[in-house]
MITOR-979545 format. One record per residue: residue number from 1; chain; z, y negated, x of N, C-alpha, C in turn. Coordinates in steps of 0.1 Angstrom, whole numbers, plus 2048, in hexadecimal, padded with zeros to 3 digits. Layout:
# MITOR-979545
SITE  seq  mol  n_pz  n_py  n_px  ca_pz  ca_py  ca_px  c_pz  c_py  c_px
SITE  NUM  A  Z  Y  X  Z  Y  X  Z  Y  X
...
//
This chain:
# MITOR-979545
SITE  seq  mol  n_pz  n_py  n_px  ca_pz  ca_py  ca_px  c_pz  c_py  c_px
SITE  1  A  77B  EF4  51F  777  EE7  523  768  EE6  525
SITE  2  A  763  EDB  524  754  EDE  525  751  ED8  532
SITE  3  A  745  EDB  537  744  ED7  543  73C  ECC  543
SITE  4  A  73D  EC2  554  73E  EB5  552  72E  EB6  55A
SITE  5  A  723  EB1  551  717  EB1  554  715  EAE  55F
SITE  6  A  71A  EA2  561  718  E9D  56D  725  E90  574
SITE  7  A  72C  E93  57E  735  E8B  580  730  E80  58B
SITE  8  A  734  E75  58A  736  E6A  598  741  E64  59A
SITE  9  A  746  E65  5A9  74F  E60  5B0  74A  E58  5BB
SITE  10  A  750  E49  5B4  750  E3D  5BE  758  E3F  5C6
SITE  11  A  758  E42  5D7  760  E41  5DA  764  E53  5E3
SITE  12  A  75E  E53  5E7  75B  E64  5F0  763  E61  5F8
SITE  13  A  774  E5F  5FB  77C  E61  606  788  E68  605
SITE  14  A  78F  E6A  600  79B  E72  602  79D  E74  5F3
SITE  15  A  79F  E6A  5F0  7A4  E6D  5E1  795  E70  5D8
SITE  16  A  78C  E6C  5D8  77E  E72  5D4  779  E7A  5D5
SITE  17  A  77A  E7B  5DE  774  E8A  5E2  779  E91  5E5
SITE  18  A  787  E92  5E4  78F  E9C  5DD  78F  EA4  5D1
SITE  19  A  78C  E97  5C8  78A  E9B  5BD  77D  EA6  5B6
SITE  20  A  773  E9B  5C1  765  EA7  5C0  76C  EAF  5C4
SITE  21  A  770  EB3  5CB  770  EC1  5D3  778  ECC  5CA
SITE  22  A  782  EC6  5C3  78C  ECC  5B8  781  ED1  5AC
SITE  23  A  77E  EC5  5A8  771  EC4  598  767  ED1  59B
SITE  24  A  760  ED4  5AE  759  ED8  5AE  761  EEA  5B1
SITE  25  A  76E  EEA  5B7  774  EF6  5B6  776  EFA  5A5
SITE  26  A  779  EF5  5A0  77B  EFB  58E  76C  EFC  58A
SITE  27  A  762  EF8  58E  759  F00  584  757  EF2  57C
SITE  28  A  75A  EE9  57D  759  EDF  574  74F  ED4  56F
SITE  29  A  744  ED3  57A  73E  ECA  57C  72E  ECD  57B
SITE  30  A  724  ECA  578  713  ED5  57E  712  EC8  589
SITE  31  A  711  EBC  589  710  EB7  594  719  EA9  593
SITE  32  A  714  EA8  5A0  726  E9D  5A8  717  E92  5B0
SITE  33  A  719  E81  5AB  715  E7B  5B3  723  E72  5BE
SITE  34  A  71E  E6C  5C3  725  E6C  5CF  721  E5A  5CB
SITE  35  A  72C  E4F  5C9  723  E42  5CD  72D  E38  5D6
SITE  36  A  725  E2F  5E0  731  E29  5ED  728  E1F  5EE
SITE  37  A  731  E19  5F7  72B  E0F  600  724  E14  60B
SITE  38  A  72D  E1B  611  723  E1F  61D  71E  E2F  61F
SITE  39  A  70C  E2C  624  701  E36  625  70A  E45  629
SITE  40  A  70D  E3D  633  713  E4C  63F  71E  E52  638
SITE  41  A  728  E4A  62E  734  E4F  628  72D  E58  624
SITE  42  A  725  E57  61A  720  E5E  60F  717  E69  613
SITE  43  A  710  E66  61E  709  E72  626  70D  E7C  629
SITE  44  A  71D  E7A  630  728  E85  635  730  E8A  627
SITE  45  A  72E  E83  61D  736  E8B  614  72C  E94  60D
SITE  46  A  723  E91  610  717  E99  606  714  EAA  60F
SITE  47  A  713  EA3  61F  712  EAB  629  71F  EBA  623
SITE  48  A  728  EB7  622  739  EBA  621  735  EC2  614
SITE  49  A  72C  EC3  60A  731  EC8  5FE  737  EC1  5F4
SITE  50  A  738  EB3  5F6  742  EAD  5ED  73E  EA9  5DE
SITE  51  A  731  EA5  5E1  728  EA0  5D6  719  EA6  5DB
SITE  52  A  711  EA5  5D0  6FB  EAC  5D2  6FB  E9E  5D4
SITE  53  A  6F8  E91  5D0  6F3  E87  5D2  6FC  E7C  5D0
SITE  54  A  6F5  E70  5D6  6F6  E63  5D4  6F1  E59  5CC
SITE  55  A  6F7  E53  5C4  6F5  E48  5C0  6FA  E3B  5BC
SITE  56  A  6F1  E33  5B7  6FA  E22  5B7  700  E21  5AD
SITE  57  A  709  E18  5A8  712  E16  59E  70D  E16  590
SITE  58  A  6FC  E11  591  6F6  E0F  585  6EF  E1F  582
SITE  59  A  6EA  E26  58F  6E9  E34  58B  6F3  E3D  583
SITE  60  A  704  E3B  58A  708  E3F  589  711  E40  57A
SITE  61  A  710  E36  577  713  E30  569  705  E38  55D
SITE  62  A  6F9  E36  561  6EF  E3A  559  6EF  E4A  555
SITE  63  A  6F4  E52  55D  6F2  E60  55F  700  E67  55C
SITE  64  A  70A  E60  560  716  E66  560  71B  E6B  554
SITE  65  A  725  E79  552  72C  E7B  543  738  E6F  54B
SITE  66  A  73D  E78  559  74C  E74  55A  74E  E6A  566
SITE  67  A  750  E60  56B  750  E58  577  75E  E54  57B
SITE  68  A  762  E59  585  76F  E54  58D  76A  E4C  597
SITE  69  A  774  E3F  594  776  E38  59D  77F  E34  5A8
SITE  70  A  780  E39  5B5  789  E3D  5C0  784  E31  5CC
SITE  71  A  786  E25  5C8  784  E1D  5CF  795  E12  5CD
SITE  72  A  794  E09  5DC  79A  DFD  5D7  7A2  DF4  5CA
SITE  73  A  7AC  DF3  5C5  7AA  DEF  5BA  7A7  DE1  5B5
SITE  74  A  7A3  DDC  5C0  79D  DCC  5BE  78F  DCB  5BD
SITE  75  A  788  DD9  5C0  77B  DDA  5BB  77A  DE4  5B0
SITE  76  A  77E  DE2  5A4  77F  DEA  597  77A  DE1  591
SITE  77  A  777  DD4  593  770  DC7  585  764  DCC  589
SITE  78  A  763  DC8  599  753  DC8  59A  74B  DD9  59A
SITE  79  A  751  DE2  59A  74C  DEE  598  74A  DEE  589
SITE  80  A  754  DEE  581  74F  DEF  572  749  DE4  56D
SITE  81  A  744  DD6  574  73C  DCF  570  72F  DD2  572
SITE  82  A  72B  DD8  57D  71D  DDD  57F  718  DEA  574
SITE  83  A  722  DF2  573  722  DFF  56E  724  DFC  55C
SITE  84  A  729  DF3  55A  727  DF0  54E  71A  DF0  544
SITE  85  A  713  DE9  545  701  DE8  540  6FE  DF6  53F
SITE  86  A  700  DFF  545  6F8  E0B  547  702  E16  543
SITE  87  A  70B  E17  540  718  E1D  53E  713  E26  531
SITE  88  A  710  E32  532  70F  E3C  526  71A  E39  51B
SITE  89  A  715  E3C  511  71C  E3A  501  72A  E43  508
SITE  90  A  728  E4F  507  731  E5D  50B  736  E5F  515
SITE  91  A  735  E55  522  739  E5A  52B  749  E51  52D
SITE  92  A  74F  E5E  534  762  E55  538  75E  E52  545
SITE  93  A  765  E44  544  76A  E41  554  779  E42  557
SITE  94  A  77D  E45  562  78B  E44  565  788  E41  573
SITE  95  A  795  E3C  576  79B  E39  589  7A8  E42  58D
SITE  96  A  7A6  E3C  59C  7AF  E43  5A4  7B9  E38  5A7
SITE  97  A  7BA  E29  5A2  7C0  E21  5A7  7D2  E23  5AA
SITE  98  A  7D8  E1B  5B1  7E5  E20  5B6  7EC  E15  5A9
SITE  99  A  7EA  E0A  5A4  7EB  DFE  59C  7E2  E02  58F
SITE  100  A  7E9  DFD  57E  7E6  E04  574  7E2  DF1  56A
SITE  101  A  7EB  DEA  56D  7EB  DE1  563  7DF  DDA  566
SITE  102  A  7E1  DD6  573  7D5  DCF  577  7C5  DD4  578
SITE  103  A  7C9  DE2  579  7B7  DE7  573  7B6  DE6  566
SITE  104  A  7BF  DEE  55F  7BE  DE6  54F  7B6  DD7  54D
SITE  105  A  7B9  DD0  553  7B8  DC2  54E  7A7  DC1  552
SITE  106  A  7A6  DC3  55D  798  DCB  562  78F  DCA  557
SITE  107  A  792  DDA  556  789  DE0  54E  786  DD9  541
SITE  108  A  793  DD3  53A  78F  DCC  52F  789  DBC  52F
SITE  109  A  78A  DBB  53A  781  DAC  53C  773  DB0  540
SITE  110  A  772  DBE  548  762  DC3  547  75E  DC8  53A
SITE  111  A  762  DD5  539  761  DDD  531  761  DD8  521
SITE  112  A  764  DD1  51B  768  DC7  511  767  DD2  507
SITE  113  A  75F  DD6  501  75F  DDB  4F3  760  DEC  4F4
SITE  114  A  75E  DEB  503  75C  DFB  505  760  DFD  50F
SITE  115  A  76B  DF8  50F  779  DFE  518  77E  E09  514
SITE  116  A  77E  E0D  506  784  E1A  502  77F  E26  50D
SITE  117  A  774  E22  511  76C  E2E  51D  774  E2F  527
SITE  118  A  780  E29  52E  785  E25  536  798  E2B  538
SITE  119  A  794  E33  53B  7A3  E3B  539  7A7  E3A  54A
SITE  120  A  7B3  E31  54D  7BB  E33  55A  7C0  E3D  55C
SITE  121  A  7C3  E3D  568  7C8  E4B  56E  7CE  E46  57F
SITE  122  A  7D6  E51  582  7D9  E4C  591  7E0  E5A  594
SITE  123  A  7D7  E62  59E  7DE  E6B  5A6  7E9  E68  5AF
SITE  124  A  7F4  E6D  5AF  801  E6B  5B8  7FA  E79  5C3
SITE  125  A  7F2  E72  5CB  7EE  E7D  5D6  7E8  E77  5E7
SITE  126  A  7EA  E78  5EF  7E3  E6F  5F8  7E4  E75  607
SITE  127  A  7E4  E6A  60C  7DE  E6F  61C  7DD  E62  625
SITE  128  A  7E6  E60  631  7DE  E57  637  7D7  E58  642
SITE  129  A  7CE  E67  63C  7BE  E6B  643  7B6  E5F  635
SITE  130  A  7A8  E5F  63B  7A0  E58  635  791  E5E  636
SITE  131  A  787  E5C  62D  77E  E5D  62C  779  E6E  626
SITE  132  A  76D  E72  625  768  E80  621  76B  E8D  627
SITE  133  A  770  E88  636  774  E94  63C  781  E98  637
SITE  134  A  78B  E8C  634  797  E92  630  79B  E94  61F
SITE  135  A  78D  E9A  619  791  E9E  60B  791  EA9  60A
SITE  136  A  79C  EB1  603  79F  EBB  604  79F  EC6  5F3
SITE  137  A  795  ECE  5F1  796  ED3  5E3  7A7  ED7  5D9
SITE  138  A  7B2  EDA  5E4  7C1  ED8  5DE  7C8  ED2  5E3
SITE  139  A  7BE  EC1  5E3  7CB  EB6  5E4  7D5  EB4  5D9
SITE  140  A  7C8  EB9  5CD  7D5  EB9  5BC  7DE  EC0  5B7
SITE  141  A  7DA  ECA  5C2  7E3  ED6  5BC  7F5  ED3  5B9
SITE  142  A  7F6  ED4  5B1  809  ED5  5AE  80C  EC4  5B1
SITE  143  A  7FF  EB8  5B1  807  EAE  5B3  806  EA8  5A6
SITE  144  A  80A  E9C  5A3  80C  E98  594  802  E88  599
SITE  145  A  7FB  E8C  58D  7F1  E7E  58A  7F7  E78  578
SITE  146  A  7F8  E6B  57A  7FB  E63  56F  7F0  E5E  568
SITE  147  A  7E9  E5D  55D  7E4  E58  554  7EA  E4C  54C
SITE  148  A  7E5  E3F  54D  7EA  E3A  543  7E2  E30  53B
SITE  149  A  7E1  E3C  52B  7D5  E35  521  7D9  E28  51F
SITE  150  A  7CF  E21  519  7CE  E16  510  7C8  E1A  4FF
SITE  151  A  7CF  E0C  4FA  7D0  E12  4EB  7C1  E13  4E3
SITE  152  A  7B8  E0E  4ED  7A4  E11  4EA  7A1  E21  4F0
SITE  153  A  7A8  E28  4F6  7A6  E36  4FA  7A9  E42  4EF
SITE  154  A  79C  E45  4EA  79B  E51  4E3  7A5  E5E  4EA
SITE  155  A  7B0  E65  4E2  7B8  E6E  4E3  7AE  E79  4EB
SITE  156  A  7A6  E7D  4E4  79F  E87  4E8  795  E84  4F9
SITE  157  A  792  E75  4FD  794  E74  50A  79F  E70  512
SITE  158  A  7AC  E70  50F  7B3  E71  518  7BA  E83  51A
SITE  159  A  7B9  E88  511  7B9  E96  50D  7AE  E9C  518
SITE  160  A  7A4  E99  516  798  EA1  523  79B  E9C  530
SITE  161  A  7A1  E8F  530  79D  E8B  541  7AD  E94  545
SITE  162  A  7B5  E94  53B  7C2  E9A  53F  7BD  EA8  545
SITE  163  A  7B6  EAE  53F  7AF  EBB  541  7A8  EC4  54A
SITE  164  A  7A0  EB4  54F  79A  EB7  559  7A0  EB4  565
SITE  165  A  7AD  EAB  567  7B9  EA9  573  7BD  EB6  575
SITE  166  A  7C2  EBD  568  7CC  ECD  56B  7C5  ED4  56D
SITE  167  A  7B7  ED4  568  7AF  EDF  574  7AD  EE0  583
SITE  168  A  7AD  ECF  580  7AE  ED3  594  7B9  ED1  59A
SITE  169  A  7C7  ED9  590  7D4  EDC  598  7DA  ED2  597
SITE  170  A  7D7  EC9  58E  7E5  EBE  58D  7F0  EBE  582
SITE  171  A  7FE  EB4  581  804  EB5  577  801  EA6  572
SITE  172  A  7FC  EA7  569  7F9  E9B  561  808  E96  554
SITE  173  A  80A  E8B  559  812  E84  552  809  E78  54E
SITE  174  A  80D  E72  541  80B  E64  539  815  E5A  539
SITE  175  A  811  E4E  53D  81B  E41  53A  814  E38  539
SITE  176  A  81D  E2C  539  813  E1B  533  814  E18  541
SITE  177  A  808  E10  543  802  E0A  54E  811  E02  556
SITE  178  A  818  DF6  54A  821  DF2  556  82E  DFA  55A
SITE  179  A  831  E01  554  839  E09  556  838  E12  564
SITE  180  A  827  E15  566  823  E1B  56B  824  E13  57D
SITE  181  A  821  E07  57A  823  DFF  586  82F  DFA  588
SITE  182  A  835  DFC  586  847  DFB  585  84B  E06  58F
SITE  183  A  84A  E10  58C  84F  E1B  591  84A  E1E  59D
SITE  184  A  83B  E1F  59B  836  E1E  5AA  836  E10  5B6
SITE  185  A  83E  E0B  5AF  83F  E01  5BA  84C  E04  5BF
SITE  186  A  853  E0A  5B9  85E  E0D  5BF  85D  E18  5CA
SITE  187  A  859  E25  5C8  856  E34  5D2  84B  E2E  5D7
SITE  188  A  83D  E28  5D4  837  E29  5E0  831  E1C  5E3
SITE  189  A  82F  E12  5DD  829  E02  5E2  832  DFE  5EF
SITE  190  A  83F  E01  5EB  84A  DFC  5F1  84A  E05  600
SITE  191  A  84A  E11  5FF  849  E15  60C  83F  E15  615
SITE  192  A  838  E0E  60D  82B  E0B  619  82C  E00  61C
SITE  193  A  82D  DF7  613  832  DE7  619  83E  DEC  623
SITE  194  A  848  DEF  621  84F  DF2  62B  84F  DF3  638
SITE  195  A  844  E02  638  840  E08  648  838  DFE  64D
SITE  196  A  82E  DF6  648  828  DEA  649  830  DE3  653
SITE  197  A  837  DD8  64C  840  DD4  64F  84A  DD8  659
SITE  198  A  84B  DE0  65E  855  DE8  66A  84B  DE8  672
SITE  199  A  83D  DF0  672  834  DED  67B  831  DE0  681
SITE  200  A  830  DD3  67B  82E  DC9  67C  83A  DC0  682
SITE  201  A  848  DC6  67D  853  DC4  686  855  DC6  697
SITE  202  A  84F  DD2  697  850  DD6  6A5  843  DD0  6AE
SITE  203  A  83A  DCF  6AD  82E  DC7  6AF  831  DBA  6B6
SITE  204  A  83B  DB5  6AC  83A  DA6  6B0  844  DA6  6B8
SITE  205  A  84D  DB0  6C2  855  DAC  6C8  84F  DAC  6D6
SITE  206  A  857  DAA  6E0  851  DAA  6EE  84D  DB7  6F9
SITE  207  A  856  DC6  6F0  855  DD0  6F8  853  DD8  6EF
SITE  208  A  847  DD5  6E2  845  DDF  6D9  841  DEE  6DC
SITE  209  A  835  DEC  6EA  82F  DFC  6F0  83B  E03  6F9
SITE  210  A  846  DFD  6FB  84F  E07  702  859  E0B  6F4
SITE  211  A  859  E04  6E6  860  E0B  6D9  857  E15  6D6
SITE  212  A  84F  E0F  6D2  841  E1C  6D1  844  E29  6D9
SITE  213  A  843  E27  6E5  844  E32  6EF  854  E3C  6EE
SITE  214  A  85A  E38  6EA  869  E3D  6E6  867  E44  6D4
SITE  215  A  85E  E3C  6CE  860  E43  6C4  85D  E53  6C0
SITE  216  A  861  E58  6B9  863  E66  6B4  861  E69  6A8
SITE  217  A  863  E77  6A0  862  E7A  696  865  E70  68C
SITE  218  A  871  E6F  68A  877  E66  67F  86D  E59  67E
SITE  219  A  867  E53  689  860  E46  68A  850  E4E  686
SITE  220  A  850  E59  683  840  E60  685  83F  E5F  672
SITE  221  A  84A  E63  66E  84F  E69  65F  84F  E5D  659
SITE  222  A  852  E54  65F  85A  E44  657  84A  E3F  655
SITE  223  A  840  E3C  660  838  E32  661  82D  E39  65D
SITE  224  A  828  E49  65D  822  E4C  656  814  E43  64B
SITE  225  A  81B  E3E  644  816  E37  639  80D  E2C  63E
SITE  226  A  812  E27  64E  80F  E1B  64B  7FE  E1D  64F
SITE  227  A  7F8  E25  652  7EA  E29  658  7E6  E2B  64D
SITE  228  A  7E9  E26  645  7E3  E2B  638  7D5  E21  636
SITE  229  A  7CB  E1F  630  7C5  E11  62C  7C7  E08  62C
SITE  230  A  7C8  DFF  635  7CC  DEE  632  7C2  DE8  624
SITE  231  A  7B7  DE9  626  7B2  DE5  61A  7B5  DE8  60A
SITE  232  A  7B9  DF7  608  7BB  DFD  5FD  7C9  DF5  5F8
SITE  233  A  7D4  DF3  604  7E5  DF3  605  7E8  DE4  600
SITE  234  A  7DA  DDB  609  7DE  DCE  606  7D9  DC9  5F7
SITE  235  A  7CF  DCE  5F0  7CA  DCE  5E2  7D7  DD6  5DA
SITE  236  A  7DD  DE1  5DB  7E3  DE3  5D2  7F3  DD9  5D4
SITE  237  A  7F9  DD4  5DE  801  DC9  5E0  7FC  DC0  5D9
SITE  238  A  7EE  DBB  5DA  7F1  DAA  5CF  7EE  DB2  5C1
SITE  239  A  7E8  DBF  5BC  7E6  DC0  5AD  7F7  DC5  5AA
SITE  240  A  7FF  DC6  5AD  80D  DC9  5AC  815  DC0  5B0
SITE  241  A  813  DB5  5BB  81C  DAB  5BE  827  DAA  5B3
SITE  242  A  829  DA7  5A7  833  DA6  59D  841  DB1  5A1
SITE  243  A  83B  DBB  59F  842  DC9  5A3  847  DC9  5B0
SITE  244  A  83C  DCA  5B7  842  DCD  5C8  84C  DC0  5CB
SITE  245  A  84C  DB4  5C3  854  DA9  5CA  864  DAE  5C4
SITE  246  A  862  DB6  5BA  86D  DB4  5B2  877  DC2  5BD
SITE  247  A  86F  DCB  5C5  872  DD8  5CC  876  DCC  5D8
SITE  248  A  873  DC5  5DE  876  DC5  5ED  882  DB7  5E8
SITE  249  A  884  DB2  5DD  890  DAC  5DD  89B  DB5  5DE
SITE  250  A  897  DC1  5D5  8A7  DC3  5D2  8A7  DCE  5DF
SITE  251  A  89E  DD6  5E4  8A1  DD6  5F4  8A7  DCC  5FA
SITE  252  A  8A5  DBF  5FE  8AD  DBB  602  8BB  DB6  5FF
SITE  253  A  8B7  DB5  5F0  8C7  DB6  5EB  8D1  DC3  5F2
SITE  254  A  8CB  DD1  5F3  8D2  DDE  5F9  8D5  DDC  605
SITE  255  A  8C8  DD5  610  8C9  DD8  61B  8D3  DCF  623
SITE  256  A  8D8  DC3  61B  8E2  DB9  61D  8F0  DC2  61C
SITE  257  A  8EF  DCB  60F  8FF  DCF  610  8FE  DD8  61B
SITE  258  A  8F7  DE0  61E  8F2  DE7  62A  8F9  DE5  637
SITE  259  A  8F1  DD9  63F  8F5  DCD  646  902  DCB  646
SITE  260  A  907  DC6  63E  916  DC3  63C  920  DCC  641
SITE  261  A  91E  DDA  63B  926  DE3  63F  92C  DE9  649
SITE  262  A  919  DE7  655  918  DE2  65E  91B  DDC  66A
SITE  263  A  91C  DD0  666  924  DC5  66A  932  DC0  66D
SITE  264  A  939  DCB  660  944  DC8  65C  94B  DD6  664
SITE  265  A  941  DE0  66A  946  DEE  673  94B  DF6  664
SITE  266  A  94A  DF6  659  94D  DFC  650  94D  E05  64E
SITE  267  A  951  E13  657  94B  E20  654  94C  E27  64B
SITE  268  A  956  E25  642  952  E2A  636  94B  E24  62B
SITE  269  A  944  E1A  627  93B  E14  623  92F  E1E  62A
SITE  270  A  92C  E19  636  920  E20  63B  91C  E30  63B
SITE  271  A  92A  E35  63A  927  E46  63A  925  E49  629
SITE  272  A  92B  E41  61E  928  E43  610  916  E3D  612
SITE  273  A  916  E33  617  906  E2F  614  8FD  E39  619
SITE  274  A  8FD  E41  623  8FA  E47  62A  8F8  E56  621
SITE  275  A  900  E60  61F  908  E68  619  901  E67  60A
SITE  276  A  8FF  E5F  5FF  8F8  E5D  5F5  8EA  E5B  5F6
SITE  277  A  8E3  E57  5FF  8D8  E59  604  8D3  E64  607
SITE  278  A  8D9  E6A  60D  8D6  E7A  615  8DB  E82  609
SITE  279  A  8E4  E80  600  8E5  E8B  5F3  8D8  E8A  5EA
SITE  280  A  8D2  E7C  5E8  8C6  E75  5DF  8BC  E7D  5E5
SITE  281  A  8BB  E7C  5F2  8AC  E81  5F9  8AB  E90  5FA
SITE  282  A  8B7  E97  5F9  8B5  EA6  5F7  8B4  EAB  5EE
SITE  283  A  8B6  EA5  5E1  8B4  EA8  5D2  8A9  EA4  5D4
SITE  284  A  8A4  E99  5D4  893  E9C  5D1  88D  EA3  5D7
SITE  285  A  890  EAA  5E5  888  EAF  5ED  88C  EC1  5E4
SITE  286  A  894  EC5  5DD  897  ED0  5DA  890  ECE  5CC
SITE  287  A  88D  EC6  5C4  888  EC3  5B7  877  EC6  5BC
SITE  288  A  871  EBE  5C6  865  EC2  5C9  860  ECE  5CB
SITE  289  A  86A  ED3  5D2  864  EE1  5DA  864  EEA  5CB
SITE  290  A  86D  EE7  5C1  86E  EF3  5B7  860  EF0  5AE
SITE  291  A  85C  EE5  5AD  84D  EE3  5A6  844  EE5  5AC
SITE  292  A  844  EE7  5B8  837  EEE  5BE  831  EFD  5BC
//
């Protein structure tokens, strides 16, 4: 594989600068810019090892072979709208977005003729640590990151960015973008809206800090998620809304017969619903541990 003259990553927090830190464990990279919003982000990641320098979007577009973008995905127009003008003939962009169709549409309302440069991607990897301190060189290791080209993407760059994912320990799978948000709205949009939502349940009652104070593991395991980025969580909810509405109906369609069974003291209803769940959740937990 050839090495990547020079990389930038918008976006030095978890999932960015992870990636530096991966790109820069394989040998892959001669230098890593670092570009953000904020001074100090970027100072502590550079401090860290993560990236040699900083620069701005229009630097980073002018200099770059390869640029990932690991930001928000409601700010993908206006990143590759700046970075456009200055955008090397040769150089790939890709993202880390959680949402596939809607950066698609993105890129091709910026990117117009030279979108082919523009190969999506989305690591299935995360944390709800935040920022430069919590990037880790094998966050990718053994996790699976999805790619999903468009029909202006040269074989041979979706072939290299695949390349450069498995070097830094990933399993790289390919799909079509809505496909792509389909499915992830099911495993993970959905469980975050969820813990969200449970959080926000308890909140609004009258003795939320004495439920709080009671809770335990199971409440540690469940809510997890919801400390995740509000900002990042509520951008990829409206660029998915279609999906995620279509996941919390038929949740509620489940959670009704649920209820019912319930209701109705049904124990065997409830021990089958129960019992199929717990068979479901140990197969995947036995399916994981063997790909690791």
């Amino acid at each position: 594989m050839d090495k990547i003259a020079t990389l930038a990553v918008v976006g030095v927090g978890l999932i960015g600068g992870s990636f530096a830190a991966a790109v820069r464990r394989a040998g892959l990279a001669g230098r890593i810019l670092g570009v953000g919003r904020h001074v100090d982000t970027l100072r502590r990641a550079q401090t860290l090892g993560l990236i040699d320098g900083v620069a701005t979007l229009e630097e980073a577009a002018a200099q770059s072979d390869l640029i990932l973008l690991a930001v928000p995905v409601e700010q993908t127009a206006a990143c590759l709208g700046r970075m456009a003008p200055h955008l090397r003939d040769s150089a790939l962009v890709t993202d880390a977005g959680s949402t596939k169709a809607g950066v698609v549409e993105a890129a091709r309302m910026v990117l117009q003729g030279r979108v082919g440069q523009f190969v999506p991607g989305h690591p299935i990897a995360g944390s709800h640590e935040s920022g430069p301190e919590a990037a880790r060189a094998d966050l990718y290791d053994g996790r699976r990151v999805l790619i999903t080209p468009i029909p202006e993407n040269r074989p041979d760059d979706v072939a290299r960015l695949q390349a450069i994912w498995e070097a830094c320990g990933a399993r790289v799978d390919c799909l079509d973008a809505g496909r792509h948000d389909a499915l992830l709205a099911s495993v993970s949009h959905f469980p975050h809206w969820l813990a969200m939502v449970y959080i926000n349940q308890i909140l609004g009652t009258d003795d939320a800090q004495a439920r709080f104070d009671m809770a335990g593991t199971g409440f540690r395991d469940f809510t997890r998620i919801a400390a995740a980025s509000p900002e990042m969580w509520r951008d990829i909810s409206l660029q998915n809304a279609p999906a995620l509405l279509d996941e919390i109906r038929s949740w509620q369609a489940a959670f009704d017969v649920a209820a019912q069974a319930l209701e109705q003291r049904d124990g065997e209803a409830l021990l089958a619903l129960f019992e199929r769940a717990s068979l479901a959740r140990q197969q995947w937990g036995t399916q994981v541990e063997t790909k690791q």
